[in-house]
C-alpha positions as CSV (number, residue, x, y, z in Angstrom):
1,X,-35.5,-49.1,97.8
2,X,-38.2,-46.7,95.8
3,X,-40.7,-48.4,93.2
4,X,-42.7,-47.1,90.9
5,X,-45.6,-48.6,88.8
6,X,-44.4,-49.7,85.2
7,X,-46.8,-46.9,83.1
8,X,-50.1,-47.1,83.4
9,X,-49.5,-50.7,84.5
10,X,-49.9,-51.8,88.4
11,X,-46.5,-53.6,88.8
12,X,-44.4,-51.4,90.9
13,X,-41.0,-52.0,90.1
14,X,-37.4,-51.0,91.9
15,X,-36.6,-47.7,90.9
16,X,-32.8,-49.7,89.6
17,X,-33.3,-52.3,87.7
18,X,-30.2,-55.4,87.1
19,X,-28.6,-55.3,83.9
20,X,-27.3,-58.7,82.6
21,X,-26.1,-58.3,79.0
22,X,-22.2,-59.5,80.6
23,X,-23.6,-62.6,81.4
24,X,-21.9,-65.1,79.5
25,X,-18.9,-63.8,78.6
26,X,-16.9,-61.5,81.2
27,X,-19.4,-63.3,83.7
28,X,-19.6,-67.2,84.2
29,X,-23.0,-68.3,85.4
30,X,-22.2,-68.3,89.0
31,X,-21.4,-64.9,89.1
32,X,-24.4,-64.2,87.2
33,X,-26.0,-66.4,90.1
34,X,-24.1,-64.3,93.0
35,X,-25.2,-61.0,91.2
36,X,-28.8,-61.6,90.8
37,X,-28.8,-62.6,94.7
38,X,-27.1,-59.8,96.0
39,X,-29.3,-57.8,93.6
40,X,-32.5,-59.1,95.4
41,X,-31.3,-58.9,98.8
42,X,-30.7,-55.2,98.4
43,X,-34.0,-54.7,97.5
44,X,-34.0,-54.8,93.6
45,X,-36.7,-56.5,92.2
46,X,-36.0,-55.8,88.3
47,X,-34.1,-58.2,86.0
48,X,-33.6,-56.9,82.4
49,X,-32.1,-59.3,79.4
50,X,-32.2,-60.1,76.1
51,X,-32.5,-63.0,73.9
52,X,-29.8,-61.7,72.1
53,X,-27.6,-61.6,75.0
54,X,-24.5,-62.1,76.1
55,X,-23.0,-58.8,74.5
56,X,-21.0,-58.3,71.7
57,X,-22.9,-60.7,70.6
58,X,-21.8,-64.1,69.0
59,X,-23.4,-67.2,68.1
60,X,-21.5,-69.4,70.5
61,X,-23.0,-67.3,73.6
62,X,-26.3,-66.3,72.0
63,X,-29.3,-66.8,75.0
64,X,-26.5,-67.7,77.7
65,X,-27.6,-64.8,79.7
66,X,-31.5,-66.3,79.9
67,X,-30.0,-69.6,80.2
68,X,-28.1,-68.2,83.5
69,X,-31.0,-66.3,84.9
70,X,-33.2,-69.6,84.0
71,X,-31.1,-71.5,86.7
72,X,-31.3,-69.0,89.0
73,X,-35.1,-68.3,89.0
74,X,-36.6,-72.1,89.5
75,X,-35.3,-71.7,92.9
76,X,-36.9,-68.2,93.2
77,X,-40.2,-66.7,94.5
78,X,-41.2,-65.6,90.6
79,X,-43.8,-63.6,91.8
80,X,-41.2,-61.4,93.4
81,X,-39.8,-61.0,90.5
82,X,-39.9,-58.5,87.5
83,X,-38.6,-60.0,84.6
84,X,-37.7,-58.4,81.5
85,X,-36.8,-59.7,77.9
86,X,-36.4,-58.4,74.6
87,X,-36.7,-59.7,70.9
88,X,-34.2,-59.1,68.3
89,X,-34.9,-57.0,65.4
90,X,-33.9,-56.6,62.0
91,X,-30.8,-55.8,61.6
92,X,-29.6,-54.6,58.4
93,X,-31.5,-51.4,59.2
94,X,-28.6,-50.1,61.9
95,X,-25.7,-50.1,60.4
96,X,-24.2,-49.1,63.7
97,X,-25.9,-51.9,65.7
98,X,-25.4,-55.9,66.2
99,X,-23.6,-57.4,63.0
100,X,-25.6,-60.3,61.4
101,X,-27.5,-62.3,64.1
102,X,-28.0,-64.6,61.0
103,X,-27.8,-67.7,64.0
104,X,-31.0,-66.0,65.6
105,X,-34.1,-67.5,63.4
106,X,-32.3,-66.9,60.2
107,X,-32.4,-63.1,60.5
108,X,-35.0,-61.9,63.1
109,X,-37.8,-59.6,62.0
110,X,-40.4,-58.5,63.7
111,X,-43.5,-60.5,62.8
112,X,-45.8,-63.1,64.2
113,X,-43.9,-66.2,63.4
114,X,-40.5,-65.2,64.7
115,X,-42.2,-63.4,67.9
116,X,-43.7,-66.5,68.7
117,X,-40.7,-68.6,68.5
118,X,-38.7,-65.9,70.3
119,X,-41.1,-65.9,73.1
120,X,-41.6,-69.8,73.5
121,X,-37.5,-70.0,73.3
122,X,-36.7,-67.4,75.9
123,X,-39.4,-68.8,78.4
124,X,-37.7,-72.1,78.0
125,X,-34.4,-70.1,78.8
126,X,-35.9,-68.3,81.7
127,X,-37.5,-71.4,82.8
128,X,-40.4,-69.4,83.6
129,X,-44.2,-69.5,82.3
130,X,-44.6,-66.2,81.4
131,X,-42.5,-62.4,80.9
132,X,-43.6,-59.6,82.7
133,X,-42.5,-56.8,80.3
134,X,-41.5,-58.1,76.7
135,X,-39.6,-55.4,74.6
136,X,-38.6,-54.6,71.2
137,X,-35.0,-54.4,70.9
138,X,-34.6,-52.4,68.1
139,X,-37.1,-50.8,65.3
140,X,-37.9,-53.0,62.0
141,X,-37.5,-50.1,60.2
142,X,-34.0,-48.4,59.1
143,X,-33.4,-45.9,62.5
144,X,-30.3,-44.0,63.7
145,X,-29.5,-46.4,67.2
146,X,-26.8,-47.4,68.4
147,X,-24.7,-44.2,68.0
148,X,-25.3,-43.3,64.6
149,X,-25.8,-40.1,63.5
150,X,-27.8,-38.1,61.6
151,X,-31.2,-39.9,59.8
152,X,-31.7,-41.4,56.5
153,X,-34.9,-42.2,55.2
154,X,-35.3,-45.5,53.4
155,X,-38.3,-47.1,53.5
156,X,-38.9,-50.7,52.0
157,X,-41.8,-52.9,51.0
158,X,-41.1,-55.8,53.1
159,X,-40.6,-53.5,56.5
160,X,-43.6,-55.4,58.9
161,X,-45.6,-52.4,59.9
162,X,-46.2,-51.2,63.5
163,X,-49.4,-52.4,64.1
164,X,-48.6,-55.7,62.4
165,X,-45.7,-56.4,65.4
166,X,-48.7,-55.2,67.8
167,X,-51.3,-57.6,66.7
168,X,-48.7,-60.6,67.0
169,X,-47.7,-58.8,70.5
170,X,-51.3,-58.9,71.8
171,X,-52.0,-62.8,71.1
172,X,-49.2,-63.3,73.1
173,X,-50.4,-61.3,76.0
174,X,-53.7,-63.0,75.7
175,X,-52.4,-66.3,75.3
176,X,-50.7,-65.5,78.8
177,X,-47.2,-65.2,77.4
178,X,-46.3,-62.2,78.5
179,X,-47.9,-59.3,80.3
180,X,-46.9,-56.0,79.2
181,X,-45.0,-54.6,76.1
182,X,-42.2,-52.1,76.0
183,X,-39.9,-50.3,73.2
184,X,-36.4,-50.0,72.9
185,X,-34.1,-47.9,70.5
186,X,-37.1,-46.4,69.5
187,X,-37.5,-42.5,68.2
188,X,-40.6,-40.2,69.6
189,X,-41.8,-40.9,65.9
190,X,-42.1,-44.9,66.9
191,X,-43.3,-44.5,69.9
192,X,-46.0,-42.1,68.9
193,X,-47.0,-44.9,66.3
194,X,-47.1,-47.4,68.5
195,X,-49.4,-45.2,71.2
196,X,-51.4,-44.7,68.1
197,X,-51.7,-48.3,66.8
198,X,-53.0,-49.5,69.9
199,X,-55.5,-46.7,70.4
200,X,-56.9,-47.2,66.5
201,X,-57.1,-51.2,66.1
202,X,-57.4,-51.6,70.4
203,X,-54.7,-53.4,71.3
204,X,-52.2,-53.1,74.0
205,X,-50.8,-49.8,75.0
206,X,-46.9,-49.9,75.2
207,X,-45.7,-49.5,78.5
208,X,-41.8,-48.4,78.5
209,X,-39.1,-47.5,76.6
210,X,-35.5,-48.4,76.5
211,X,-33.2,-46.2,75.7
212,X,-29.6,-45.2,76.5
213,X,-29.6,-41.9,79.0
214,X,-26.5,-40.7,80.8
215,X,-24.4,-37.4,81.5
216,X,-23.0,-38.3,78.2
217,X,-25.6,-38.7,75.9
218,X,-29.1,-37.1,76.6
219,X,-31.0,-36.9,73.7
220,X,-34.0,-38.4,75.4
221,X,-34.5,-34.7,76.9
222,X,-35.2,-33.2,73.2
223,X,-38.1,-35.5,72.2
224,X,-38.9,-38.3,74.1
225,X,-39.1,-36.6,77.4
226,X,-42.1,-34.7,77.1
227,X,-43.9,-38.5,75.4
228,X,-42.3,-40.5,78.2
229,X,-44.5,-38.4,80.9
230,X,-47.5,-36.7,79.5
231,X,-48.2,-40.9,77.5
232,X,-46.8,-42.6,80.9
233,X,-44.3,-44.9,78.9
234,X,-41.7,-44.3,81.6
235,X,-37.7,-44.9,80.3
236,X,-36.0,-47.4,81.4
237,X,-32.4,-46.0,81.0
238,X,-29.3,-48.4,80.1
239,X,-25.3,-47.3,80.0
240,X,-25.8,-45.0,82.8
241,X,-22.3,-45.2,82.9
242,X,-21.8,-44.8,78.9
243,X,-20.0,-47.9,79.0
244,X,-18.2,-47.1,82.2
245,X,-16.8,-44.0,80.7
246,X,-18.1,-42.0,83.8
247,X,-16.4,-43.9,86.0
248,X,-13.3,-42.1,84.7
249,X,-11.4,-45.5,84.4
250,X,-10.8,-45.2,81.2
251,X,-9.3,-41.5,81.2
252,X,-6.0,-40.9,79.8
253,X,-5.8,-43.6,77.6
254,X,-6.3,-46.6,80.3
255,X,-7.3,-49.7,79.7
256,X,-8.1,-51.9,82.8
257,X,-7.5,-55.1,82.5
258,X,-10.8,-57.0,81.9
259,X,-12.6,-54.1,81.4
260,X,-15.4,-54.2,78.6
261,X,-13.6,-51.7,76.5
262,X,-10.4,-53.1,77.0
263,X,-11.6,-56.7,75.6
264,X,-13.9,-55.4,73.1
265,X,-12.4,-52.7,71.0
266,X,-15.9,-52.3,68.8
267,X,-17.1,-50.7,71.7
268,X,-14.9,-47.9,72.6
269,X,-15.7,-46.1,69.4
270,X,-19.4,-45.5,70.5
271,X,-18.5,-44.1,74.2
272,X,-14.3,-43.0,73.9
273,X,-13.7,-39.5,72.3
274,X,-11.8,-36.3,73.3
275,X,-15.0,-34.6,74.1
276,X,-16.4,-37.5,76.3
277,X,-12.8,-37.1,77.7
278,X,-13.0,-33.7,78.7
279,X,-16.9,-33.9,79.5
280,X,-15.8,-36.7,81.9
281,X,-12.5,-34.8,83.4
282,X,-15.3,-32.0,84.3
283,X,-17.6,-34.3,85.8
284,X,-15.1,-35.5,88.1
285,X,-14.3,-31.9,89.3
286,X,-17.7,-31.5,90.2
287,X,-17.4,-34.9,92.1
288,X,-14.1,-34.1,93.9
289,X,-15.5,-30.7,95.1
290,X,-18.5,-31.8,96.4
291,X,-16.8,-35.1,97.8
292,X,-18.9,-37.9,95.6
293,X,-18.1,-40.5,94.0
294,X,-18.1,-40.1,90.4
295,X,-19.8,-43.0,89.3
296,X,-22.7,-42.8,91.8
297,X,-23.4,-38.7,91.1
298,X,-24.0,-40.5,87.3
299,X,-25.9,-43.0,88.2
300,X,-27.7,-40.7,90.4
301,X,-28.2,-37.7,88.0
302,X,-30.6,-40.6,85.9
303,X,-32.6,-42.4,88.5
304,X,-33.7,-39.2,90.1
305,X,-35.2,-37.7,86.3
306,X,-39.1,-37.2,86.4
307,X,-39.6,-39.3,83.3
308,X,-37.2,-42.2,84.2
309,X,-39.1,-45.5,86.1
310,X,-35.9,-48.1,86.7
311,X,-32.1,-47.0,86.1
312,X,-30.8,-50.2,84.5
313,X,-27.0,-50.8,85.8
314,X,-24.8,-53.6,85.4
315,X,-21.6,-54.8,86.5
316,X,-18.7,-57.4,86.4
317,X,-17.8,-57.5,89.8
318,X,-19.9,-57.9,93.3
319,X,-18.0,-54.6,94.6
320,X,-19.1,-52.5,91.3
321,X,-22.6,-54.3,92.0
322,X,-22.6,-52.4,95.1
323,X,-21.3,-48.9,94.5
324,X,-23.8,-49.1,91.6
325,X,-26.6,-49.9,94.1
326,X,-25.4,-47.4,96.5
327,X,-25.9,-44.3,94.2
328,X,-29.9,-44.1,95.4
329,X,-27.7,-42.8,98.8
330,X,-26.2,-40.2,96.5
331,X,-27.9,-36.8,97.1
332,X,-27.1,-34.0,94.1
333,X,-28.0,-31.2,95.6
334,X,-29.1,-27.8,93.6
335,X,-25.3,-26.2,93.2
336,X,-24.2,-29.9,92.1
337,X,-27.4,-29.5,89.5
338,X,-26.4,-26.5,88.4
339,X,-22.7,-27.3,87.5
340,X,-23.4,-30.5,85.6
341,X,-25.7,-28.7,83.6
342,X,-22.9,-25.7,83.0
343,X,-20.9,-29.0,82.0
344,X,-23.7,-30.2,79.5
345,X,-24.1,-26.9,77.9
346,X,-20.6,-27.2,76.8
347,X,-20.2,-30.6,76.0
348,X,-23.6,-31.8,74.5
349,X,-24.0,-35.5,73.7
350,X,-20.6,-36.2,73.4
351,X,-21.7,-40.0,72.9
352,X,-25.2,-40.2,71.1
């Protein structure tokens, strides 16, 4: 499988990256284990999580997912391993993102107290000395994540400023914490900021960004595109899939049994409307004529982008493990280009 270096950073990772945010709920810990080995053998060397995790989140499964890939790693090689975590933000500031997570310190925020304690919690979690690419889940300020539209600007007086989070950010990386820092959720504004802070009070430069990118939604193109190559903070791209939209399982009103949309109805809003429909019903022409499989030509489309460095995908099954994996086999060729972006013209970010 391809790597490339993480930024400006050394660490070359697998060009897809294992996603693990099911872990906990639709997953038990042994298929978390089975996953994360049949991951590795097929040359994937990339494990993103969350503290926040398992998704939707709940207080009952908060740090499960860790927990699982904690049992997993102390019979690992860790140096083989690329391990990615992420702090939870504030969250009354996305009213479209995780409800509450009062259980998580109280309210998280972004300052140096609660990243420390996030830090020292997750590496007991892991069961691992150190994180190789620590990430900001969400802004501290108000942003429009998550699926929300449009952008209202409401500063505050207690909001911890950018450079603030980076300060606290930096002892941990010189305190041998963790190694690199990465955004997530973030707006070309943030990053910017963030490229700024470092270069004015020299601390660490942010390395990648985390944000969603599929056939359904991509926004990234407008603004964070041109950031993402010319400041080398590659994206790390999650719901590929939008969900598993563009796997067309959900089309015509289905609901799979077990499926994440099917069990969690919160979700379906962000990813499930006629314009996805159709967008999706067009995508699958372009798949039937060309003889690909639908899900892979999506997965595809983002790994091969210029500014993307690991396509995060994640599954429930071993099987949809595999397909996933297989889509570096994919090849679009320029006609199949050319009619997904006749698609995209029409039907432009049908899920933000």
């Amino acid at each position: 499988m391809k790597k490339n270096n993480l930024g400006k950073t050394d660490i070359m990772v697998s060009e897809i990256c294992l996603g693990t945010m099911t872990w906990g709920q639709q997953n038990s810990e042994k298929e978390a284990h089975d996953q994360l080995s049949f991951a590795i053998e097929r040359g994937i060397n990339f494990i993103d999580t969350a503290e926040m995790y398992s998704v939707p989140p709940k207080e009952e499964t908060y740090g499960l997912t860790e927990k699982y890939i904690g049992t997993w790693l102390k019979n690992q090689d860790r140096s083989k391993i690329i391990l990615a975590t992420k702090i939870a933000g504030r969250t009354s500031n996305v009213p479209s993102g995780p409800p509450g997570l009062d259980w998580i310190r109280k309210g998280p925020r972004l300052n140096e107290e609660h990243i420390f304690e996030a830090i020292e919690n997750s590496l007991k979690r892991l069961n691992t000395e150190y994180i190789d690419l620590y990430q900001i889940h969400w802004p501290e300020r108000p942003v429009n994540s998550f699926g929300q539209l449009g952008y209202i600007h409401n500063p505050r007086e207690d909001d911890i400023k950018i450079e603030v989070t980076l300060e606290a950010l930096s002892k941990a990386v010189q305190k041998g914490l963790i190694k690199y820092i990465g955004l997530s959720n973030e707006t070309p504004w943030g990053v910017m900021k963030f490229i700024e802070a470092a270069k004015e009070f020299s601390l660490p430069r942010v390395v990648s960004i985390q944000n969603p990118y599929s056939l359904l939604n991509r926004s990234f193109e407008a603004g964070l595109s041109e950031i993402a190559i010319n400041e080398e903070v590659g994206l790390l791209p999650y719901s590929p899939l939008a969900g598993g939209v563009l796997s067309g399982k959900y089309l015509n009103g289905k609901k799979p049994e077990n499926a994440r949309m099917t069990l969690f109805e919160r979700m379906r809003t962000r990813y499930t409307n006629q314009h996805a429909e159709n967008a999706v019903l067009e995508y699958q022409k372009i798949a039937l004529k060309y003889d690909l499989n639908l899900t892979q030509m999506a997965i595809n489309f983002v790994t091969k982008q210029n500014f993307v460095t690991s396509n995060i995908i994640g599954a429930t099954s071993i099987d949809q493990l595999e397909e996933n994996i297989d889509s570096i086999n994919c090849e679009l060729n320029e006609e199949v280009i050319k009619e997904i972006e006749k698609v995209h013209k029409i039907y432009t970010y049908p899920c933000p």
